[in-house]
Structures are given as structure tokens and as C-alpha cells.
C-alpha positions in Angstrom: 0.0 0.0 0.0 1.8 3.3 -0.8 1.1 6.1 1.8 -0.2 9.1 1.3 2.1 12.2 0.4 2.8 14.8 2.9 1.8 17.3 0.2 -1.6 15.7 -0.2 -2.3 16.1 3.0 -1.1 19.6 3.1 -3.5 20.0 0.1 -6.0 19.0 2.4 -6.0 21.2 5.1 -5.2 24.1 3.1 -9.1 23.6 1.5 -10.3 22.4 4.8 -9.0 25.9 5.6 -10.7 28.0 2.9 -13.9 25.7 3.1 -14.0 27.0 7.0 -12.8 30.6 5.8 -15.5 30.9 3.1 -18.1 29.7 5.5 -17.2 32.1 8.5 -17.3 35.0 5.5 -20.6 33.6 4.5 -21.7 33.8 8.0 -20.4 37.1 8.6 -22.0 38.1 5.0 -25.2 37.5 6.5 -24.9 38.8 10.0 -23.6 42.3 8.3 -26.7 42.0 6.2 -28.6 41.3 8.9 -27.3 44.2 10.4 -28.2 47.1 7.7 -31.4 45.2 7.7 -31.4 46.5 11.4 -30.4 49.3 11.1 -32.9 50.2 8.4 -35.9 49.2 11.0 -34.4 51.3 13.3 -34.1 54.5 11.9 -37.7 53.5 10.2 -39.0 53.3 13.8 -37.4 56.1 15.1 -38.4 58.5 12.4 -41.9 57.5 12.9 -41.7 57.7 16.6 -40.5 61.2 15.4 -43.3 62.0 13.8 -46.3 60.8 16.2 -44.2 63.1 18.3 -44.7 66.1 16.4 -48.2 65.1 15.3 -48.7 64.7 19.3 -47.3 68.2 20.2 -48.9 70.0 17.5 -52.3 68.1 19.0 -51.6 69.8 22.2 -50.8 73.1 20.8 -54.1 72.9 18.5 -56.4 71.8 21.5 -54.3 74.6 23.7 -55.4 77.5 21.3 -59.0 75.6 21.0 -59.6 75.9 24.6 -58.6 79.5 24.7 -60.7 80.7 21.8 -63.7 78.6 23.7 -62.5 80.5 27.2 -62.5 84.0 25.3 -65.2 83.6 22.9 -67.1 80.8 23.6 -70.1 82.9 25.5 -70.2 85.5 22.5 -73.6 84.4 21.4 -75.3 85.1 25.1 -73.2 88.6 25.0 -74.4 89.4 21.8 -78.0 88.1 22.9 -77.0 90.9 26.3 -76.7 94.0 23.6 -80.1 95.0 23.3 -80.8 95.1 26.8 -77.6 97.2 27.0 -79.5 99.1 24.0 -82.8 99.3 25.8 -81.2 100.7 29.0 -79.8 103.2 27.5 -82.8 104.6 25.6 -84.7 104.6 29.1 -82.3 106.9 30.5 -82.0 109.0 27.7 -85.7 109.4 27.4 -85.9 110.5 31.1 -87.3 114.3 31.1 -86.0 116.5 34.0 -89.3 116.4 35.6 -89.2 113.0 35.3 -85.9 112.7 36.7 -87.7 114.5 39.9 -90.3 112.2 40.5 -88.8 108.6 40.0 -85.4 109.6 41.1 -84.9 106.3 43.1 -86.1 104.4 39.9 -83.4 106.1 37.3 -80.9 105.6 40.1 -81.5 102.0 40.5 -81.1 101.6 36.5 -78.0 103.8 36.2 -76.9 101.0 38.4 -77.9 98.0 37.1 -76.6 99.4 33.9 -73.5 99.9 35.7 -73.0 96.5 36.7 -73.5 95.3 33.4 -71.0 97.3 31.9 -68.8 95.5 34.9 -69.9 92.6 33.8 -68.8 93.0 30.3 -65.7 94.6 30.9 -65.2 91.4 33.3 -65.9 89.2 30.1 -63.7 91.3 28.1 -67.0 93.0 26.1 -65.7 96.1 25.4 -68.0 99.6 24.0 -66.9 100.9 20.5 -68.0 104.4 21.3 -67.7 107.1 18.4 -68.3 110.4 18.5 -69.8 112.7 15.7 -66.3 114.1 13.5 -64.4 111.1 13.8 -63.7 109.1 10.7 -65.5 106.0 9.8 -63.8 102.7 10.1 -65.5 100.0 8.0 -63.7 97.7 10.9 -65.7 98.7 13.8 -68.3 100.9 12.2 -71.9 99.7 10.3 -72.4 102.7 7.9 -76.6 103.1 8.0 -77.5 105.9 5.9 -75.3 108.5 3.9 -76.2 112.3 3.7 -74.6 115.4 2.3 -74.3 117.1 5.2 -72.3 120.6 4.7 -69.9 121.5 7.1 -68.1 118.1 7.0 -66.1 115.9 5.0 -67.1 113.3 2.8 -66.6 109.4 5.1 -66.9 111.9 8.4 -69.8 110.6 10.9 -72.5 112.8 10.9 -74.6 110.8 13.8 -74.5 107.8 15.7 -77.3 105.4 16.0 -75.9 102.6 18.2 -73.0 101.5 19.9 -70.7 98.6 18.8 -69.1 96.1 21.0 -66.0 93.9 20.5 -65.1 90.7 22.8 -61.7 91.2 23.3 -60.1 91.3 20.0 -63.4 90.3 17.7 -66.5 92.4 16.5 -69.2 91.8 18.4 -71.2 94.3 16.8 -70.1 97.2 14.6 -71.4 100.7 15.9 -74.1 101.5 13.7 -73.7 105.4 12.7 -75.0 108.0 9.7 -71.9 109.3 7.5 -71.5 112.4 5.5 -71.6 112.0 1.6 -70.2 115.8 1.1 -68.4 116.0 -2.1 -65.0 117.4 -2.0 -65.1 121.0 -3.0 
């Protein structure tokens, strides 16, 4: 029997050698791929995590600025609904006669109060008068022009009388004033 060569068996080992070598590079082949593969998830994930956190902040901020503008202007239909009884008080006192005045004293007292403490009351709520004056200028922002009449004397977008009151709740219209404006021509 003739026994094997040294070299043969050299020959062996040496591809035992790259077998093992080619399967740990295999191996690590698919661990490193398995890696990116990780990797990839991961930043996946964490962008989205990323994102339901901004979505969640901006929730908050949106339900933050919903509750305020429900705080601030979330009774402005009863306010508005408070305006003509604002309105009517008014027009009681004004219609007073000095002899009336003498007689039910007590009476007009105990409205100049109560109209008082409404005005309180809306100043409280952040109800606020828009209160022109005859001369000043109109301002289609806070005025309701109702008629328009050459008046002379005055300028041409001048108020010429005012006819009610406006209100605003805090930094909204409630209700424009409602006034007459001059129509004069420019001469």
C-alpha cells in the first residue's frame, strides 16, 4: 500500500481551511446583512416615533389654542344676545325728562346701576363699547355705515350721527357701531 504524500495532506488542510474561511465570510456576510437590515428598521421606527411626536405636540398646541378661543369667545352668542338690553337701557335713561328725573329719582338711580353692573360685567368678560363720536372718521372695521347724507360743514366718510354703539369681545367684532356718515363732495 503506498502512503499518502505529505503534500496531499497539506493539500487537504489548506481547503479544509478556505472551506471553513469561506463559511465564517458567509456567515459574517449574513450577520452584516442582517445588520443594515437592522439598522434600516431602526431608523424606520425612530423616524416615525419622530413624527407621532410632532403630530402629538402639535395636537396639544391645536387643543391649547381651541380651549382658549372657547374660554375667550365661547359665550359671545349670550353677550351678543345681552346687547339690546344694553340698547334698551340706554334709551330709558336717555328718554328720562327732568321732571321725570324728579319724580322717579330712586327708579333712574336704581337703572343707572344696574346698567353699571352690566358694563362690569362685560368689561369682566372682556366686552368692550366701540363708542364714536360725531367728527371722527369711519372705520368700515368697527363701524356699520346706516345711511349716507350730504351734510355741509363736513367731510365726505366723516360721521355725521351715531345710531348705536358697537361692541367687541376682546379682540373680535361683536357688533359694529351703527352710525350715519356724510356723503359731502369734496369742494
Amino acid at each position: 500500500m503506498a502512503e499518502p504524500k505529505n503534500d496531499d495532506f497539506l493539500d487537504d488542510i489548506d481547503i479544509a481551511a478556505e472551506e471553513e474561511y469561506a463559511e465564517d465570510m458567509a456567515e459574517i456576510d449574513d450577520e452584516a446583512i442582517e445588520l443594515d437590515q437592522l439598522r434600516a428598521e431602526r431608523d424606520e421606527l425612530k423616524d416615525r416615533f419622530m413624527r407621532a411626536l410632532a403630530d402629538a405636540e402639535n395636537a396639544r398646541k391645536r387643543s391649547e389654542k381651541d380651549r382658549r378661543e372657547a374660554e375667550n369667545y365661547g359665550g359671545s352668542k349670550l353677550a351678543r344676545d345681552m346687547l339690546p338690553v344694553y340698547d334698551n337701557m340706554k334709551r330709558a335713561l336717555e328718554s328720562a325728562t327732568d321732571e321725570q328725573r324728579e319724580v322717579s329719582a330712586a327708579l333712574l338711580e336704581g337703572v343707572e346701576l344696574t346698567m353699571r353692573e352690566l358694563l362690569n360685567v362685560f368689561k369682566k368678560h372682556g366686552i368692550e363699547r366701540i363708542s364714536p363720536e360725531v367728527g371722527d372718521t369711519f372705520d368700515p372695521q368697527h363701524h356699520q355705515a346706516m345711511f349716507e347724507a350730504p351734510v355741509p360743514g363736513t367731510k365726505a366718510g366723516e360721521i355725521i350721527q351715531v345710531s348705536a354703539e358697537g361692541f367687541m369681545l376682546h379682540d373680535r367684532l361683536l357688533r359694529p357701531a351703527q352710525v350715519g356718515v356724510s356723503s359731502m363732495p369734496a369742494s
